[in-house]
PDB file of N, CA, C and O in Angstrom:
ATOM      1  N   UNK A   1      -7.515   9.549  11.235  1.00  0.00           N
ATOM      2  CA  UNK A   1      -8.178  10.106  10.060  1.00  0.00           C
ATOM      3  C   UNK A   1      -8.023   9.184   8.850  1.00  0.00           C
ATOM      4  O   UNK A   1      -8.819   8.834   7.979  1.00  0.00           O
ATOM      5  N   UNK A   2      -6.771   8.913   9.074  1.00  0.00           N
ATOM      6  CA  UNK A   2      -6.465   8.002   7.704  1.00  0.00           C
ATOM      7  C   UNK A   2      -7.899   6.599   7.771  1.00  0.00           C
ATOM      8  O   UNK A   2      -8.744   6.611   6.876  1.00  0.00           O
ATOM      9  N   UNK A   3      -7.957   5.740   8.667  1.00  0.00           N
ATOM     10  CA  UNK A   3      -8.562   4.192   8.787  1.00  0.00           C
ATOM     11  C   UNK A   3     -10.128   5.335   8.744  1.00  0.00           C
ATOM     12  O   UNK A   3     -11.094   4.811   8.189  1.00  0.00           O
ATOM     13  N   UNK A   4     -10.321   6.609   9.228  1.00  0.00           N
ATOM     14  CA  UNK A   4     -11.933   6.847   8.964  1.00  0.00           C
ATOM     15  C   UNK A   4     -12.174   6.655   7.166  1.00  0.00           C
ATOM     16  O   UNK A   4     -13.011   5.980   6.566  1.00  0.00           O
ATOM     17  N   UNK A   5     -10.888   7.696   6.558  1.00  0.00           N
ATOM     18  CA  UNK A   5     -11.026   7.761   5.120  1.00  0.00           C
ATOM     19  C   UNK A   5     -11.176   6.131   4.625  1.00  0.00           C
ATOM     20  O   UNK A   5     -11.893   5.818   3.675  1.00  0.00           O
ATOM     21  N   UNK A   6     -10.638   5.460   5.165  1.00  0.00           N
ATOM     22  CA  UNK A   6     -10.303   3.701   4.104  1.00  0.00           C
ATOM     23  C   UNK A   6     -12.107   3.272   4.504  1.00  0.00           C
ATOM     24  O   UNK A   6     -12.995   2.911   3.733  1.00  0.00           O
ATOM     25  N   UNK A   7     -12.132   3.419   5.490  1.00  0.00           N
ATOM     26  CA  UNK A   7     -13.437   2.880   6.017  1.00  0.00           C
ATOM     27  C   UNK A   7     -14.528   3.499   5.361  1.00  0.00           C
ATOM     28  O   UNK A   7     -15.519   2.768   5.354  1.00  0.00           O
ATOM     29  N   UNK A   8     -14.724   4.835   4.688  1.00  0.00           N
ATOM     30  CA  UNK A   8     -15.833   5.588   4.271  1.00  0.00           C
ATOM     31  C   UNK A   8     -15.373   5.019   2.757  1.00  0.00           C
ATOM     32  O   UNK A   8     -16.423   4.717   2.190  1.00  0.00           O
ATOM     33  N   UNK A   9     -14.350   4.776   1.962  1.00  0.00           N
ATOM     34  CA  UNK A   9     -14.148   4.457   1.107  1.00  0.00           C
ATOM     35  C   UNK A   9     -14.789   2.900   0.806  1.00  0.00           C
ATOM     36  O   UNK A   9     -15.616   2.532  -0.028  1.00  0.00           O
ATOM     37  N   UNK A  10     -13.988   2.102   1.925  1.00  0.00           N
ATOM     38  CA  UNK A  10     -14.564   0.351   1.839  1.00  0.00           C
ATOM     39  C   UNK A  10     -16.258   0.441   1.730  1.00  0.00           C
ATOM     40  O   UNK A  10     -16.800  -0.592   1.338  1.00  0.00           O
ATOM     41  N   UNK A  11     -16.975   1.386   1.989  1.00  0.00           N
ATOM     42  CA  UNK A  11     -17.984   1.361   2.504  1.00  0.00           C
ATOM     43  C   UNK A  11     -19.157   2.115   1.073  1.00  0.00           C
ATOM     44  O   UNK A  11     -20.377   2.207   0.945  1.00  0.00           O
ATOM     45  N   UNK A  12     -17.860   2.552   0.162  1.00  0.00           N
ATOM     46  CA  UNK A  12     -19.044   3.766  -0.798  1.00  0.00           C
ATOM     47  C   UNK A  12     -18.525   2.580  -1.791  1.00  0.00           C
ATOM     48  O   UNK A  12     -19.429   2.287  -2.574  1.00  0.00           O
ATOM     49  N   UNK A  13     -17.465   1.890  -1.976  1.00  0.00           N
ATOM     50  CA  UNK A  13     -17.334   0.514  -3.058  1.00  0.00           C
ATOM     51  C   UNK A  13     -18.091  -0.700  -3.039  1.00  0.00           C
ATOM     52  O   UNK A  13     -18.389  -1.379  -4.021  1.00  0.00           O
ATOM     53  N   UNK A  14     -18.529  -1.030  -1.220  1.00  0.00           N
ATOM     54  CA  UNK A  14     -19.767  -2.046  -0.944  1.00  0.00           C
ATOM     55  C   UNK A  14     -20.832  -1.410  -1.816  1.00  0.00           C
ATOM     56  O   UNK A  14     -21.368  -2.115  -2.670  1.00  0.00           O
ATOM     57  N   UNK A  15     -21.112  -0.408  -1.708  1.00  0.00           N
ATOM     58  CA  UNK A  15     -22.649   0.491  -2.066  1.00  0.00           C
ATOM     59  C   UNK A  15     -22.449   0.453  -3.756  1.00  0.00           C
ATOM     60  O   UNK A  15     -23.369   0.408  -4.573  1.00  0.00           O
ATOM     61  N   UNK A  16     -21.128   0.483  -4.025  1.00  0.00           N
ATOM     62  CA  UNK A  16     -21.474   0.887  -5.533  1.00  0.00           C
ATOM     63  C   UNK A  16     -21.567  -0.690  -6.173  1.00  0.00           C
ATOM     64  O   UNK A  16     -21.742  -0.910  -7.371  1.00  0.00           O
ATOM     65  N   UNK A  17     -21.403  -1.824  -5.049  1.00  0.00           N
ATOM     66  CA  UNK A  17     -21.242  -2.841  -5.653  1.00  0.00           C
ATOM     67  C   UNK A  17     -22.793  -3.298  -5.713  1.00  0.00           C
ATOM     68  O   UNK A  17     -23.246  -3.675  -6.794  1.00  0.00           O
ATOM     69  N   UNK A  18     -23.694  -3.263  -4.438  1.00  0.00           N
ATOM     70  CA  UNK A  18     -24.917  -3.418  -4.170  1.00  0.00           C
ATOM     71  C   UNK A  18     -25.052  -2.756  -4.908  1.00  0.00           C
ATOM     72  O   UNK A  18     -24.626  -3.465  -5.819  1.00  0.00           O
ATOM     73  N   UNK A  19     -25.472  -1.367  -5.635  1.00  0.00           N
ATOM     74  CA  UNK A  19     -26.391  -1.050  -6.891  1.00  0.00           C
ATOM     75  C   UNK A  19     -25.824  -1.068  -8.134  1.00  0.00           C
ATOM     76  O   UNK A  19     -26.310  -0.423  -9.064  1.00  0.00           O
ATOM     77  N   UNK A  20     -25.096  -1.569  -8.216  1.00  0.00           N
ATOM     78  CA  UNK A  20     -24.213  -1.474  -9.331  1.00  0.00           C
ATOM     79  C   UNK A  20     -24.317   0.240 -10.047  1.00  0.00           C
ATOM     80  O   UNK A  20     -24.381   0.571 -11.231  1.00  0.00           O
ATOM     81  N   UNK A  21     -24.309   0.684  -9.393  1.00  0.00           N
ATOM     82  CA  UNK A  21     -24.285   2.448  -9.793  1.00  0.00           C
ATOM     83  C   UNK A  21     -22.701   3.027  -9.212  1.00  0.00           C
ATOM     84  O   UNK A  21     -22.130   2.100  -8.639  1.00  0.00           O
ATOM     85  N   UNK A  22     -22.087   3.976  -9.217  1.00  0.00           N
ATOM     86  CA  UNK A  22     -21.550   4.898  -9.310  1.00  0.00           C
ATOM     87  C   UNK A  22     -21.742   5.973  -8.204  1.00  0.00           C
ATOM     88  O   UNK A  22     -21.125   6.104  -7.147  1.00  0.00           O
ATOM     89  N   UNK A  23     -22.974   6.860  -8.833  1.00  0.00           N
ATOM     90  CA  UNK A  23     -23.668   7.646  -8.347  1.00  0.00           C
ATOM     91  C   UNK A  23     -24.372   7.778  -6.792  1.00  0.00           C
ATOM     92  O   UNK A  23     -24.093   8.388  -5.760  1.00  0.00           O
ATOM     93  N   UNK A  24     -25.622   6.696  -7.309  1.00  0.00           N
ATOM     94  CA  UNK A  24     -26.305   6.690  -6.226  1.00  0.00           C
ATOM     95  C   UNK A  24     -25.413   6.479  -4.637  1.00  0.00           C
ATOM     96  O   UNK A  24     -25.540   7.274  -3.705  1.00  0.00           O
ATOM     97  N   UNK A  25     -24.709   5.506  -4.606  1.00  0.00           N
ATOM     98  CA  UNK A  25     -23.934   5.853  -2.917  1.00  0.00           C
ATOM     99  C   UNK A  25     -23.252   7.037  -2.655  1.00  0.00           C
ATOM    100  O   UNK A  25     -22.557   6.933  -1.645  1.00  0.00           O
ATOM    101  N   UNK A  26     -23.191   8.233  -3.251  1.00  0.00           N
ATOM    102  CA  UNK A  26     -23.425   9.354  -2.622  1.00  0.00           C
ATOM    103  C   UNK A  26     -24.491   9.778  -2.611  1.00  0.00           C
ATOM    104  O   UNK A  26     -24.243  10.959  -2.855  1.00  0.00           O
ATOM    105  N   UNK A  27     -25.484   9.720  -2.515  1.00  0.00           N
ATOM    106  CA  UNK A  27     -26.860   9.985  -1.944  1.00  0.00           C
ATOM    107  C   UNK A  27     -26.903   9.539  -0.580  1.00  0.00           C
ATOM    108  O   UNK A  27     -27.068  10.255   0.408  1.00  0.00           O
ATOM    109  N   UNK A  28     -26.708   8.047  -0.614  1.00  0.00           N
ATOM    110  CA  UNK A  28     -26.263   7.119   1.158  1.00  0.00           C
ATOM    111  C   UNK A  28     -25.433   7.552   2.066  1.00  0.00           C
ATOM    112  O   UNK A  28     -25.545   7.395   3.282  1.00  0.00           O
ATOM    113  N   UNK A  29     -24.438   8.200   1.391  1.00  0.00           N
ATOM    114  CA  UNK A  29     -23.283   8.229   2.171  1.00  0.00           C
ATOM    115  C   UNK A  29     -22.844   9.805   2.524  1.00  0.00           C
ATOM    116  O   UNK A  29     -21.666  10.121   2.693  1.00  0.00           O
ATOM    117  N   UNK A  30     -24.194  10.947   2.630  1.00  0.00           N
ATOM    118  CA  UNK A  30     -24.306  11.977   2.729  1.00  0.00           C
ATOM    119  C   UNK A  30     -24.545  12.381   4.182  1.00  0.00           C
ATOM    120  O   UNK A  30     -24.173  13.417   4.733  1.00  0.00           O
ATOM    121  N   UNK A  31     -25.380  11.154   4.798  1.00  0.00           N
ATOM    122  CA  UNK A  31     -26.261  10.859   5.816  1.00  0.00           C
ATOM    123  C   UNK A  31     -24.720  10.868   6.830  1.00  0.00           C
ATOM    124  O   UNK A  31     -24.660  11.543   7.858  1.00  0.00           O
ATOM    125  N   UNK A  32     -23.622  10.064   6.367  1.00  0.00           N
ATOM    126  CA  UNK A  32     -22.140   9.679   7.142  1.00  0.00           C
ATOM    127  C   UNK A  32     -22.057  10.991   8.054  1.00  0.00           C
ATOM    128  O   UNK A  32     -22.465  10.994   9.216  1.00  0.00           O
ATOM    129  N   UNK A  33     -21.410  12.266   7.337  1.00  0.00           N
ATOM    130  CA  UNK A  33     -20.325  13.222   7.931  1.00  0.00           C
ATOM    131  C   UNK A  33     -21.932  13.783   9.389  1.00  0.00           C
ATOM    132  O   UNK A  33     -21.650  14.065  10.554  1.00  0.00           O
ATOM    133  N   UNK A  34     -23.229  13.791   8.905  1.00  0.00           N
ATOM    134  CA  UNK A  34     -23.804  14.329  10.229  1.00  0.00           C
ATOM    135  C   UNK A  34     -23.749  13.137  11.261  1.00  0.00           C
ATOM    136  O   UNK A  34     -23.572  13.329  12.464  1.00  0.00           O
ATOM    137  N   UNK A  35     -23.933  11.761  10.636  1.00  0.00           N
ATOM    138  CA  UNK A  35     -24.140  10.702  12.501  1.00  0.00           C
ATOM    139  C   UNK A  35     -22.749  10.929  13.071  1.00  0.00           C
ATOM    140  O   UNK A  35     -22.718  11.049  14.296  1.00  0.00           O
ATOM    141  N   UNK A  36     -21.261  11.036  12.237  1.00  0.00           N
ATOM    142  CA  UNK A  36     -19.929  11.114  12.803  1.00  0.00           C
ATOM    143  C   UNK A  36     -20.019  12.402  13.720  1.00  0.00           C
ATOM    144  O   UNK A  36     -19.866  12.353  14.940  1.00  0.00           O
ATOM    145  N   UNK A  37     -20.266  13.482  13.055  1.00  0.00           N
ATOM    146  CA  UNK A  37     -20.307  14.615  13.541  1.00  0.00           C
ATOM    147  C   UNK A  37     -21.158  14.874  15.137  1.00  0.00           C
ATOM    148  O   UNK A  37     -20.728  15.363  16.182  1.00  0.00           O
ATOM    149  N   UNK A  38     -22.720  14.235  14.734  1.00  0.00           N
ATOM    150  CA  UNK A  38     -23.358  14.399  16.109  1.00  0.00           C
ATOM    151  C   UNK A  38     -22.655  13.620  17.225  1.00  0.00           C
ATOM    152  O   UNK A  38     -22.485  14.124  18.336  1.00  0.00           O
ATOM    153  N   UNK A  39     -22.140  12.054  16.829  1.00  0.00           N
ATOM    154  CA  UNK A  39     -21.321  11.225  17.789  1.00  0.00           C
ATOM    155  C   UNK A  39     -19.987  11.880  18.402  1.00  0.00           C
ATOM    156  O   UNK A  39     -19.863  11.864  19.626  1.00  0.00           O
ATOM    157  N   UNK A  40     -19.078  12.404  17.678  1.00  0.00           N
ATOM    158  CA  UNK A  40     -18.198  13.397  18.317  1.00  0.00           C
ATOM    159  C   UNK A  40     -18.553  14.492  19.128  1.00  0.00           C
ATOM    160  O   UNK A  40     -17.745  14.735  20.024  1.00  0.00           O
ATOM    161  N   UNK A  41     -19.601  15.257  19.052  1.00  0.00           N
ATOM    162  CA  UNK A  41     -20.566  16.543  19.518  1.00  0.00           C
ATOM    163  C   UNK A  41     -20.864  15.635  21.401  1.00  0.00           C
ATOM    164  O   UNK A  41     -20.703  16.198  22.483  1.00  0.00           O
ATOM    165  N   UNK A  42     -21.233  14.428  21.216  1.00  0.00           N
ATOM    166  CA  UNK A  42     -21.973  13.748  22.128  1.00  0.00           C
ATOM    167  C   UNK A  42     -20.742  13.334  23.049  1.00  0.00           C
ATOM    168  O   UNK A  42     -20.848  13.425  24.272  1.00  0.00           O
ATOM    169  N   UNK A  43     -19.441  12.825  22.379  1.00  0.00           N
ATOM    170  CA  UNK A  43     -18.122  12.910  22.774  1.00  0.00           C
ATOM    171  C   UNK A  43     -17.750  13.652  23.793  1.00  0.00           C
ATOM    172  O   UNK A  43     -17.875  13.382  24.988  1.00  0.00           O
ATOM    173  N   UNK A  44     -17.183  14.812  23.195  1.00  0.00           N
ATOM    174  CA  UNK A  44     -17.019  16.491  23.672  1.00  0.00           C
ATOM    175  C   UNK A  44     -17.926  16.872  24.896  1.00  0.00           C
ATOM    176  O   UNK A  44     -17.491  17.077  26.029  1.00  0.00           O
ATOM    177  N   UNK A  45     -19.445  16.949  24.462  1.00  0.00           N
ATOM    178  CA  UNK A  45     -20.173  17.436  25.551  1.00  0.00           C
ATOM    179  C   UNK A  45     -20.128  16.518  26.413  1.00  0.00           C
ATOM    180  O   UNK A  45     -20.735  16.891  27.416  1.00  0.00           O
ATOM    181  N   UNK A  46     -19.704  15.484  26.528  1.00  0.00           N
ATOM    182  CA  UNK A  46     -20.000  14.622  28.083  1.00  0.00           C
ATOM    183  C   UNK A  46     -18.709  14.223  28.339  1.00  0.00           C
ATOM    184  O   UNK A  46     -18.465  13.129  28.847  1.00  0.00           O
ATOM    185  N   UNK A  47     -17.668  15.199  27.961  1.00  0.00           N
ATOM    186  CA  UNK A  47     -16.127  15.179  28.207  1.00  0.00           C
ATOM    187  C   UNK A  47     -15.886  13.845  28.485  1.00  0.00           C
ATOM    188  O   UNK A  47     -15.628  13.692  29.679  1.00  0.00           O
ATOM    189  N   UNK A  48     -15.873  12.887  27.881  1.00  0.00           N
ATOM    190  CA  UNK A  48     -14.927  11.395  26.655  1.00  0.00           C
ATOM    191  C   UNK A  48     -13.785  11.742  26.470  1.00  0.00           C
ATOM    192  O   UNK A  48     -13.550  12.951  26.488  1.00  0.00           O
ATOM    193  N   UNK A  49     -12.796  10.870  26.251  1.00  0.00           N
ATOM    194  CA  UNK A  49     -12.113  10.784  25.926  1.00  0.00           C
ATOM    195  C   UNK A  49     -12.252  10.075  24.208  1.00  0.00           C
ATOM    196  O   UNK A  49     -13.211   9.439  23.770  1.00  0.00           O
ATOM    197  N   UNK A  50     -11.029  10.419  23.514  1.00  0.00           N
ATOM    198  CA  UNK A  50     -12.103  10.109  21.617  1.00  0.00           C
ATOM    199  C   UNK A  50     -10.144   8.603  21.964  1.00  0.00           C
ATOM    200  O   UNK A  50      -9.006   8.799  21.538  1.00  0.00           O
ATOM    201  N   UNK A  51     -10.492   7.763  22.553  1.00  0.00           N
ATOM    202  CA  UNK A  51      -9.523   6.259  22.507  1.00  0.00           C
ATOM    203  C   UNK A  51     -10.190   5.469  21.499  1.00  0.00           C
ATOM    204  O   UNK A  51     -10.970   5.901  20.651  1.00  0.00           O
ATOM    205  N   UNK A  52      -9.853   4.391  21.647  1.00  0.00           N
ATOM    206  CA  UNK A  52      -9.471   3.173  20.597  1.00  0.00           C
ATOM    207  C   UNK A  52     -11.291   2.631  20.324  1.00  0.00           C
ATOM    208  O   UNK A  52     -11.852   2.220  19.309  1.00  0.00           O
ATOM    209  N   UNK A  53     -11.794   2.867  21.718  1.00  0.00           N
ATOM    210  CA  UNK A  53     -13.177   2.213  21.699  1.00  0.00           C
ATOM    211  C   UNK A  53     -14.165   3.020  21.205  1.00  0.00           C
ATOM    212  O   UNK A  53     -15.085   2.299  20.818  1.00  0.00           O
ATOM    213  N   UNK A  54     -14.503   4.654  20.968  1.00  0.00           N
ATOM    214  CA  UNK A  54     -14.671   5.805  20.755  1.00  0.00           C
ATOM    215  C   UNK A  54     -14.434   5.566  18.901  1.00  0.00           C
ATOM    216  O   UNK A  54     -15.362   5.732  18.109  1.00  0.00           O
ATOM    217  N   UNK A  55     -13.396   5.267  18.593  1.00  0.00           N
ATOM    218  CA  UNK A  55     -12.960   5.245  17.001  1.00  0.00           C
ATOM    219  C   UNK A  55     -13.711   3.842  16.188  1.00  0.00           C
ATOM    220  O   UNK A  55     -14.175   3.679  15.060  1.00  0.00           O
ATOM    221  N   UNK A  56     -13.505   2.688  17.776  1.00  0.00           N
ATOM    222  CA  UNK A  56     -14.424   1.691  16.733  1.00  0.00           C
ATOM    223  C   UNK A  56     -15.948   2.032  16.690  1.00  0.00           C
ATOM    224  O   UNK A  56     -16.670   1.816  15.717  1.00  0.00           O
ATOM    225  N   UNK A  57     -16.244   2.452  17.576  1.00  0.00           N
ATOM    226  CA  UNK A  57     -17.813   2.770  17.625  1.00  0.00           C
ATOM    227  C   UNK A  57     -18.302   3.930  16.474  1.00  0.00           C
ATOM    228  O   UNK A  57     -19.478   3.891  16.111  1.00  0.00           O
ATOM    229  N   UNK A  58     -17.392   4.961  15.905  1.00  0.00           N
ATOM    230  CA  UNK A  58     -17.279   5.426  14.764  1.00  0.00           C
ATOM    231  C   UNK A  58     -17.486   5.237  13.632  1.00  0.00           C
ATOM    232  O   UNK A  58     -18.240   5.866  12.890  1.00  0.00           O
ATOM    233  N   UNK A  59     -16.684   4.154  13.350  1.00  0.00           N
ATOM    234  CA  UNK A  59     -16.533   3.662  12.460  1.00  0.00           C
ATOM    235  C   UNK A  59     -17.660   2.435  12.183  1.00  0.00           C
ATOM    236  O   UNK A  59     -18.025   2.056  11.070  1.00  0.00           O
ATOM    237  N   UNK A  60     -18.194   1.824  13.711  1.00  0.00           N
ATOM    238  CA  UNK A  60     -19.807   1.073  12.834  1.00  0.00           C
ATOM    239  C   UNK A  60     -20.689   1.696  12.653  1.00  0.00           C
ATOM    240  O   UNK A  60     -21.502   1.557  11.738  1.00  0.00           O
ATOM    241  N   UNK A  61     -20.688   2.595  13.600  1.00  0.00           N
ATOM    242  CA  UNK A  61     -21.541   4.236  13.084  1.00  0.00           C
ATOM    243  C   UNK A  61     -21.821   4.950  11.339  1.00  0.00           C
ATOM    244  O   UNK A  61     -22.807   5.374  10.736  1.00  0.00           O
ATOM    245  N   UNK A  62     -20.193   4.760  10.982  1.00  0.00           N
ATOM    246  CA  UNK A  62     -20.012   4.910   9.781  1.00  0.00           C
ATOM    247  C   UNK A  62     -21.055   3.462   8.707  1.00  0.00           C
ATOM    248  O   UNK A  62     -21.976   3.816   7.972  1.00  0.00           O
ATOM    249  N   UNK A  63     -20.800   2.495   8.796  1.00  0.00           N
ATOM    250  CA  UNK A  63     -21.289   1.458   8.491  1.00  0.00           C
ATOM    251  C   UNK A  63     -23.177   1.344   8.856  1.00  0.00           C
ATOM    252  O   UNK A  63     -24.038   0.798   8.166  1.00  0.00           O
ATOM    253  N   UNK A  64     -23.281   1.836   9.742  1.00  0.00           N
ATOM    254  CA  UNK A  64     -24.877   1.749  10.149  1.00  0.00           C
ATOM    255  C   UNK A  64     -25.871   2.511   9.394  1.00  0.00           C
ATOM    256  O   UNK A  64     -26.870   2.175   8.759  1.00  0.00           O
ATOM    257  N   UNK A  65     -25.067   4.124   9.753  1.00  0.00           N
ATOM    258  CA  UNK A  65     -25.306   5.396   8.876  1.00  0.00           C
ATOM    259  C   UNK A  65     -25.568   5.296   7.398  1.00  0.00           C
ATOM    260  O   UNK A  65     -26.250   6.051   6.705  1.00  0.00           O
ATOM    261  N   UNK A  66     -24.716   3.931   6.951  1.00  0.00           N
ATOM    262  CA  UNK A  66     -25.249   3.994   5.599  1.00  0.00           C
ATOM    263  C   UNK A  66     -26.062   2.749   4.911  1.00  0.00           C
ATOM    264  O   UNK A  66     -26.592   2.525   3.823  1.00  0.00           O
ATOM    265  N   UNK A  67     -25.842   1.988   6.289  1.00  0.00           N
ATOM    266  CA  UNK A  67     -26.820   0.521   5.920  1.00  0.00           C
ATOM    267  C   UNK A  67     -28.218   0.843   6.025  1.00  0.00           C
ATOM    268  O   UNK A  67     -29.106   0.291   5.375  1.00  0.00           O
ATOM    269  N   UNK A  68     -28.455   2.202   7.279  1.00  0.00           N
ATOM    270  CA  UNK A  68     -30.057   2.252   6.790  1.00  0.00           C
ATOM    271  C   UNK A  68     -30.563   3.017   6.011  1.00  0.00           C
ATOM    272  O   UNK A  68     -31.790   3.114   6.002  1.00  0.00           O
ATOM    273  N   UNK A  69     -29.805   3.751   5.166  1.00  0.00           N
ATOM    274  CA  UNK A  69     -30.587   4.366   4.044  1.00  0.00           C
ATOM    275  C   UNK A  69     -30.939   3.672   2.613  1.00  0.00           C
ATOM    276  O   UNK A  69     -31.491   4.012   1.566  1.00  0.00           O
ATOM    277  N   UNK A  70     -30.285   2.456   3.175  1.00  0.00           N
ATOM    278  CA  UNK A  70     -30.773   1.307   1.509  1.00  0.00           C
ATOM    279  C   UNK A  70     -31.734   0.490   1.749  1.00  0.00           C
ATOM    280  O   UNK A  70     -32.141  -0.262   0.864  1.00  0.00           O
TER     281      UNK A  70
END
């Protein structure tokens, strides 16, 4: 939980650096908690295990989730 939080953080300071706004990367970064959420859902239902490879794929998930809304 902790490296998801640093990672959603590293990721809303890229955004505030690209618009130089504040604000606006929570608009981007709203899109995050549903792709994490459906990817865990997709986890679970096809009984996964949530290991090391599961957390990195998360986490570019996290990164993707918010690269295409800019």
């Amino acid at each position: 939980m902790v490296i998801f939080g640093l990672s959603l953080l590293c990721v809303f300071l890229i955004l505030a650096a690209q618009y130089e706004s504040w604000t606006l990367p929570f608009s981007v970064l709203l899109t995050v908690p549903v792709a994490a959420l459906g990817a865990l859902a997709a986890i679970w239902l096809r009984g996964q295990v949530n290991n090391i490879y599961a957390q990195i794929g998360l986490i570019v998930l996290i990164g993707l989730a918010a690269r295409t809304r800019s």
